[in-house]
LUMVEXMAR-7016 format. One record per residue (C-alpha): residue in one letter; x, y negated, z. Coordinates in pm, whole numbers, plus 50000, padded with zeros to 5 digits. Each point is the difference from the previous one (the first is absolute). Layout:
<atoms>
AXYZ ...
</atoms>
This chain:
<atoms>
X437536282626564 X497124997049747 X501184965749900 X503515010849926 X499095030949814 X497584979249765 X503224971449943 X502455023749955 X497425018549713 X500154966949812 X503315000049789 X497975034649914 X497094985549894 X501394970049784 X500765007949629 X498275032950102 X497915001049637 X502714980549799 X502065015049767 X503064977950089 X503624998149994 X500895025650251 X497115028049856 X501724994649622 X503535004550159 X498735034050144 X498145014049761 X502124987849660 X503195013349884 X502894973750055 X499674994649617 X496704989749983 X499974978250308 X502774986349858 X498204993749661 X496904985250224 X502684975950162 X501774986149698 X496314990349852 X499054986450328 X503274973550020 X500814994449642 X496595001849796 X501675031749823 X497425023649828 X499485032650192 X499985034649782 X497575021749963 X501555027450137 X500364981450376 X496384981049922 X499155045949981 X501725004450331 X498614970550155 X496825010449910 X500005032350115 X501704994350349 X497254972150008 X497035024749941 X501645030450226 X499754970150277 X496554983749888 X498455036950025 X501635006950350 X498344962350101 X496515016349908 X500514982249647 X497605014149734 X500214968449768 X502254972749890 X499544966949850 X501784973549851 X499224965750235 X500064970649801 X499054962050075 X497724987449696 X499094963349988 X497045007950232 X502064989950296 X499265038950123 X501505032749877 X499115025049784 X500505040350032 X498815028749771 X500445036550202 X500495026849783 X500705035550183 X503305021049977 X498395028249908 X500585012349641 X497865034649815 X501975028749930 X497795017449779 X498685026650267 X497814980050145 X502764991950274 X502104965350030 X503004988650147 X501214968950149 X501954978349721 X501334965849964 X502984987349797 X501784973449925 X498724989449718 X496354995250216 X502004984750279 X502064975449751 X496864991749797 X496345000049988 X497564986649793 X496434979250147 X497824977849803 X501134968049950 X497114983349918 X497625005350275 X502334977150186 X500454962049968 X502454990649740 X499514967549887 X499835002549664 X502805024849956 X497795030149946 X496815001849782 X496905025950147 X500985025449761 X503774995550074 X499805023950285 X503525018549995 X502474985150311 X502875017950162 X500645002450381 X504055003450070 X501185012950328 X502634974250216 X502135021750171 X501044969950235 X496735003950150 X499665032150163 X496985025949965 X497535006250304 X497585022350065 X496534989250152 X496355020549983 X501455029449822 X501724983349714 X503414986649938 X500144964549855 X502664992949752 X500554963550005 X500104989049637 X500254970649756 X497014993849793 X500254985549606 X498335001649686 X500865026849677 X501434967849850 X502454991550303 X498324969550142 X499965002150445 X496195005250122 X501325000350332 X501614983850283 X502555020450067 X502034997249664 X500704963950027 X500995004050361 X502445021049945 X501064979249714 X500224972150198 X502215017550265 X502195008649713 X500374966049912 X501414984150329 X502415027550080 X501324994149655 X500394964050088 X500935003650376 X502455026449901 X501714970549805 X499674971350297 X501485031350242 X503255002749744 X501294966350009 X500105001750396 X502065030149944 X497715024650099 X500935037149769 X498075020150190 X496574987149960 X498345022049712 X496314988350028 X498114977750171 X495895006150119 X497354979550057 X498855007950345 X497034990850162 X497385008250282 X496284992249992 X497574996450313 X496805008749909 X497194981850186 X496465013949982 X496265003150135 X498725030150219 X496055001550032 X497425024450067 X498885025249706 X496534997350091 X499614959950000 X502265002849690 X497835019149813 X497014975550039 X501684973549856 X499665000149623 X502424973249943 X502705016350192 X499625033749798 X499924981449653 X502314968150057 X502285011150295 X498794966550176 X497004982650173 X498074979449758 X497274990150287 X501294998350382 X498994970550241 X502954988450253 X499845026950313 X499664981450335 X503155014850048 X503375002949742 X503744992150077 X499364973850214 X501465015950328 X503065015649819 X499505027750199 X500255022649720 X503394999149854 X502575022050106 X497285009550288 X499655035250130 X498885030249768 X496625010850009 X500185037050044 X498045004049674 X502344976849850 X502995015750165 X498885034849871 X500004988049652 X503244981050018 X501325037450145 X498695023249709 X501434973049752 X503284999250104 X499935039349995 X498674998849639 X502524973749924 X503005019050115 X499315031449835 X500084982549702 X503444977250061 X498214969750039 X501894983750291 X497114985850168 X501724980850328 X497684975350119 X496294996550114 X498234976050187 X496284978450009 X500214968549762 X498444964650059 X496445006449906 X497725026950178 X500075035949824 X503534990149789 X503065017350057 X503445001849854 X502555024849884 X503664995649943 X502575026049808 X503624999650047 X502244982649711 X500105023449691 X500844992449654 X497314980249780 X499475029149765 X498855029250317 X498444969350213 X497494993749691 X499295036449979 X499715004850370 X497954969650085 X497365010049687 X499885033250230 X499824979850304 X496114987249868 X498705029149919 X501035021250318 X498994970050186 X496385004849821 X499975040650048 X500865003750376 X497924966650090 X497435023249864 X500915028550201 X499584976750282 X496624982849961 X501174970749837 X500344980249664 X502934982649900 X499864970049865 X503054985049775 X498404968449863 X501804969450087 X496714979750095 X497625029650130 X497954973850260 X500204965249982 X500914975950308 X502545024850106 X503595009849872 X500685015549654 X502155029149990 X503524995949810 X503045018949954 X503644984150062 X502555011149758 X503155000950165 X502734999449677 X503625002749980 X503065016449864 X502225027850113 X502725020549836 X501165029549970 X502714997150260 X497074990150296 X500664963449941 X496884970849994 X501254976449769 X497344975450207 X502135007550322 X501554968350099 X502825017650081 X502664997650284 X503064982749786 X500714969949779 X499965023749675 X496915021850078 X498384961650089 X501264993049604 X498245027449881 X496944995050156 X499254961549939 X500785011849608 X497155023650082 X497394977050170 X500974976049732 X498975018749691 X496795012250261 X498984956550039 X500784992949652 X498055032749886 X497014990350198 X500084962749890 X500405011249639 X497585024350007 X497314991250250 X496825003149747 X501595035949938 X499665010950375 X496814977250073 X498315025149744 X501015033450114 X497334990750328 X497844989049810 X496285019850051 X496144989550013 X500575019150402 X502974979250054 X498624962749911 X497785005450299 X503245003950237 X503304976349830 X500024965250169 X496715010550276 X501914998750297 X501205027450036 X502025006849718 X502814983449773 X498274967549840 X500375009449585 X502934976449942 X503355016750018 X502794991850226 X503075011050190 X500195001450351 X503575005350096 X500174987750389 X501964972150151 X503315014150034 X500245012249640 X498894969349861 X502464978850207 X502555026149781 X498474989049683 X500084964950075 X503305002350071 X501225008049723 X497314979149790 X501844969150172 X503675015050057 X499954996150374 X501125018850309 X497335027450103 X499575001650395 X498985033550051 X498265004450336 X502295010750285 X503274999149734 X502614982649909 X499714972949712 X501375010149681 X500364981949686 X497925013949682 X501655018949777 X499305033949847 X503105018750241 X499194977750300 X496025011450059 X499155007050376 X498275032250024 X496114993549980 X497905019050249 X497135023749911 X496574991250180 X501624968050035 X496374980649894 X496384999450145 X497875018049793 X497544979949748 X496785018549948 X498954966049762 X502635011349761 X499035021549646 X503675009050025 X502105002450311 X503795009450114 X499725018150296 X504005008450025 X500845020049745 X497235006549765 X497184975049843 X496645006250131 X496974998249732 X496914995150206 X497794989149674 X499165034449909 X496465014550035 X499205027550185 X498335026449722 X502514992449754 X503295013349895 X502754988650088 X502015005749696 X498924967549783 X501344981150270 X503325016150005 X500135000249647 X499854965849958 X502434994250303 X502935028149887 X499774985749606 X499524960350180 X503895012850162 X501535018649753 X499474966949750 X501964977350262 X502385024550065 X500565008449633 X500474961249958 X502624995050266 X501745027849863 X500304986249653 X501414967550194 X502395012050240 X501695030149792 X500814970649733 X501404977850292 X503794990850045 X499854995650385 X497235025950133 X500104980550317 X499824969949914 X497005010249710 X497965012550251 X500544973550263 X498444976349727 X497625022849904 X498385007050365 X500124958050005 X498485000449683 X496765024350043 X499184990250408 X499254967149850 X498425003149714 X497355022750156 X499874982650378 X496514993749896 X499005034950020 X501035005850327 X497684984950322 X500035009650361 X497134985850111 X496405008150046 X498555014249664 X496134996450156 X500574960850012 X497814982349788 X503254977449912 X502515023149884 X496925010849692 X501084956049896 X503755007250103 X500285027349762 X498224984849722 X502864971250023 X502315026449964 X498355016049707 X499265033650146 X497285019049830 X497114998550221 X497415031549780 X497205002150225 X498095026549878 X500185029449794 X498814985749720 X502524973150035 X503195019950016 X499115029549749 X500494979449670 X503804997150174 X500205035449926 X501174993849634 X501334966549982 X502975001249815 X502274994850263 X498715031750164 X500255020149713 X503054990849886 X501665006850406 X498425038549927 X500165007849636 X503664984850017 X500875030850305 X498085025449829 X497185000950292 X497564996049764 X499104995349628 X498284966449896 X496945020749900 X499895021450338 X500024966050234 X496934989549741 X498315029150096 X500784998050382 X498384964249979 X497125012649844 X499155029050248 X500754980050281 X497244971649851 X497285029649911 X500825011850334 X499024966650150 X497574995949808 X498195037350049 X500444993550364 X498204966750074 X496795010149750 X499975033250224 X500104979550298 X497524974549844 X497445027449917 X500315022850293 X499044966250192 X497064994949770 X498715034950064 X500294999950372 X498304964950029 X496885015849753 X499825031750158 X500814992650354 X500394966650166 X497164987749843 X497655025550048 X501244997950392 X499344966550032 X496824999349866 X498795028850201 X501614982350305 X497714966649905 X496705021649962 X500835016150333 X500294963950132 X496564992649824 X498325024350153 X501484993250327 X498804964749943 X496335009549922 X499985018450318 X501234977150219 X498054965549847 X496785024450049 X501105008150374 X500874960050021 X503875001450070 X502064979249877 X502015008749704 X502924976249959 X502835026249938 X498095016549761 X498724973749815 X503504980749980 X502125036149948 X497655001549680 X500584968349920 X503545010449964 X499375029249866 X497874986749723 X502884974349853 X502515020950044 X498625033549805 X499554970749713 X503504991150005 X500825031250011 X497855007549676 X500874971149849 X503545007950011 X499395038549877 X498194985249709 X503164976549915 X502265031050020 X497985020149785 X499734977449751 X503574987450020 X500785038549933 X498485003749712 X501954972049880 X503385014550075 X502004991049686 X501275033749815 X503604988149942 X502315012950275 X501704966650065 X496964982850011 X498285022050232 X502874995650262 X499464961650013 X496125004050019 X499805024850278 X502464982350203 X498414960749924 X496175011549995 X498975036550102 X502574996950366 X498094968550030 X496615015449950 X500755029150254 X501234978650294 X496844977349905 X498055033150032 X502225017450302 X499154965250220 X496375003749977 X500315036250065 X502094996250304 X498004974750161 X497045024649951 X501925024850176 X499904976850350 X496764999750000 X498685030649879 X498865024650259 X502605024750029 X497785029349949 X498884986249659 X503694992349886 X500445029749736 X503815006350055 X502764999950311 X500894958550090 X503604990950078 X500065006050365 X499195039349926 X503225007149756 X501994977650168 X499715019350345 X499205032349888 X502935015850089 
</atoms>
């Protein structure tokens, strides 16, 4: 009885703090919700006088939530949001307030622009930047405040956000779907959205041991951390039974979730001990950015609440799994339709392979444009290791599918299984099955039946660079087809040829086999596929002028914003390997060293004894021995970072190259020596938690 009266409280409980849909229909007269509508579908401006009722409905709901602050929620170029709270409460002039809010504070608000990065687009004392609420994100309240999700940009206009180009982008391919929909004779089809749903892996350990670990508070990783006696090995961990600790946590986050419309639907242990995984339900790109930035940070709160720390770096111990986040991207319209649905007849089959066509030339086109939207100092540590995507980019699109392609690359009869043969030809497609391929967990970018899977993402970023670059990557193709087949004579026949045409010129983007394979890194140089191993290899891709021409030419972004998203992306590299670099130099100064020598003395004086009492003292002796050349390697290769840092060249582009070709170098150089010291090191003399306590601390 207790179980059914908690289930049945949970259509209750979701949305329960969101100001959504069904609230605004309640509490707004049919005019305004009709105004709020119209902006939401066409892009209309809303007036003032609705933006006032909104407002105040909003507030009147806020308060009864417990509400005594808003803020406008943004997503600077930290990778993070941003919120200001400023109280309803206004002075009357009798030393009483009331409780105001209107829509001009709701439309609009104003934070400093230049305490956040901008690339070059604001100066220090440039500080004015305007925050713009996106009413096709809806407002939530959480801790006593409602959050007003917002766009962010400069007094001069220029995005400082990552919200503004995604929506830009979503713009852009329902524009350019809308078109490909219209020649199939589809009138009903008003817009098209970018849909997508990211699983969010992530690292559960104790508070406590977390909290003695300097590099984990500073870096978000391990910088020291010998192999455990135990890891992975067993694969005993994934998908395993819930601790109840674990389980607890999992509980209270899906309640804080739901309140807050995030449609949290799956949970379960990942590969690696301590790493789990959540998955949403589908939403559209725009919401799924906003709700998966939420996702983090409640992740980080009620871990709290439960004794733990969560960690969201994609390499947090080394010698076990990374922690990623699959992108799952397609596109739906407005009439319920995936346009990435095979489909169930010969035209719906037409429609899609137009689709997945523009999708493989897109990705073939524009692979240095996606390759960088992963690209992170956390992530190097996890692309190609095993365990995730290798860096190259690729298409995995299953047997079956690919037979279909092939088909009609050569003009020959398809043999769908368990169906009749049927000639190719754009009326005569079988139907093609969804699920109808194994899964390929090698691929950076995988059909899984009716939607691409992204699985190159790291797990602290956003996901809206990536979707940027893939809803701008589509609306290009798309707009390109377009252009072709509304100037053809015979659509038909036009897009027969074209289908021919782009499956094989861009076969070589497309592989099905193992992606971990030390052969397919030579096979896909001999097709030419980009292969940017590092961070500091892909970010100069960032503004090449095929890039900036694909999002200058859509109106994603200017010329002189993408400039400034390279160069915050390569300070932010560069800011986070020299923290990295000197947190490891302090905690090799001020602790391992000083353990290690106190752990030799000990062994000294243990040695004195025992020669005096006439025992032999071979483990001592040889353990010091040990001891002895590697604390000098270990000093040796301090000394070499330290000076190396000093040396770091002061021009930005510069820098990037040197930390990743001689300071990474230096601190595995230094880490080695360290983490051999570790094995030998009495545990009681080891100044900080070892990888068998975090990794089993739950």
């Amino acid at each position: 009885m207790e179980m059914m009266e908690k289930s049945t409280g949970l259509p209750e409980l979701f949305g329960s703090m969101v100001f959504g849909e069904k609230i605004m229909k309640e509490r707004l007269s049919k005019a305004t919700f009709k105004a709020w509508k119209t902006c939401v579908t066409s892009g209309s401006e809303l007036p003032l006088a609705a933006a006032n009722e909104i407002a105040e409905a909003m507030k009147q709901w806020a308060i009864g939530k417990g509400a005594t602050h808003y803020t406008h929620w943004f997503q600077p170029m930290t990778g993070s949001t941003a919120e200001k709270h400023d109280s309803f409460i206004e002075p009357v002039g009798d030393g009483t307030v009331v409780m105001e809010f209107s829509g001009k504070e709701l439309v609009k608000g104003e934070p400093d622009a230049s305490s956040f990065p901008s690339g070059g687009l604001r100066a220090t004392f440039e500080a004015r930047g305007y925050t713009a609420w996106d009413p096709t994100s809806f407002a939530f309240v959480k801790d006593g405040t409602l959050y007003i999700p917002t766009v962010f940009c400069a007094y001069s206009g220029q995005a400082l956000d990552k919200k503004t180009p995604l929506l830009k982008s979503m713009d852009a391919v329902s524009r350019e779907s809308i078109r490909i929909l219209r020649l199939f004779g589809d009138t009903e089809t008003k817009r098209v959205t970018a849909q997508c749903g990211p699983e969010q892996e992530y690292f559960l350990i104790d508070k406590g041991l977390y909290q003695k670990r300097e590099d984990l508070k500073l870096t978000g990783r391990t910088l020291f951390g010998n192999k455990p006696p135990r890891g992975q090995e067993l694969e005993d961990h994934y998908f395993g039974q819930l601790k109840p600790r674990v389980a607890a946590f999992m509980k209270d986050l899906d309640a804080e979730l739901w309140k807050v419309g995030v449609l949290s639907k799956t949970k379960h242990n990942e590969v690696a001990p301590s790493q789990h995984e959540m998955a949403p339900i589908y939403s559209d790109a725009n919401q799924a950015a906003d709700q998966n930035q939420l996702t983090m940070e409640m992740m980080k709160v009620v871990a709290d609440r439960h004794g733990f720390h969560c960690l969201l770096h994609e390499k947090p111990f080394a010698g076990v799994n990374g922690s990623g986040k699959h992108d799952n991207w397609s596109l739906g319209t407005d009439t319920g339709k995936n346009l990435f649905n095979p489909g169930s007849t010969p035209d719906q089959n037409a429609q899609f392979l137009l689709f997945l066509a523009a999708f493989i030339k897109g990705v073939d086109d524009y692979q240095e444009a996606l390759r960088v939207t992963v690209a992170s100092a956390g992530n190097d540590h996890r692309l190609g290791a095993q365990e995730a995507p290798p860096a190259i980019i690729s298409i995995f699109l299953g047997d079956e599918l690919d037979r279909v392609v092939q088909s009609i690359i050569g003009g020959q009869e398809f043999h769908g299984e368990g169906r009749k043969t049927l000639k190719i030809g754009i009326d005569m497609l079988p139907p093609i099955p969804q699920d109808n391929t194994d899964r390929n967990r090698t691929s950076p970018m995988a059909f899984t039946g009716n939607k691409f899977e992204f699985r190159m993402l790291g797990s602290s970023q956003s996901i809206s660079g990536p979707n940027i670059a893939l809803n701008t990557m589509m609306a290009e193709e798309l707009s390109q087809f377009a252009d072709r087949l509304e100037a053809a004579a015979d659509f038909n026949a036009e897009l027969e040829k074209l289908l021919k045409e782009v499956f094989t010129e861009h076969q070589r983007i497309v592989f099905n086999g193992n992606g971990y394979d030390a052969s397919w890194i030579e096979e896909a140089e001999k097709r030419g596929l980009a292969n940017l191993t590092t961070t500091a290899d892909a970010l100069p891709s960032y503004i090449s002028e095929k890039n900036i021409a694909l999002y200058t030419k859509h109106g994603i972004y200017t010329e002189e914003e993408l400039v400034a998203r390279y160069n915050i992306h390569v300070e932010t590299y560069n800011a986070q390997i020299a923290i990295e670099a000197h947190t490891m130099d302090d905690i090799i100064r001020r602790q391992i060293l000083p353990a290690v020598s106190a752990y030799a003395a000990e062994l000294c004086r243990r040695m004195g004894d025992l020669t005096a009492a006439k025992v032999p003292v071979v483990y001592e002796t040889k353990t010091c021995e040990k001891l002895a050349i590697l604390t000098d390697a270990l000093l040796d290769a301090t000394e070499k970072l330290e000076e190396h840092l000093i040396a770091v060249p002061a021009q930005a582009e510069e820098a990037m190259r040197y930390y990743h070709e001689v300071i990474i170098a230096d601190m595995a150089a230094a880490r080695s020596a360290a983490d051999q010291l570790e094995s030998i090191t009495d545990e009681k003399y080891w100044p900080f938690p070892v990888y068998s306590d975090l990794l089993f601390s739950e």
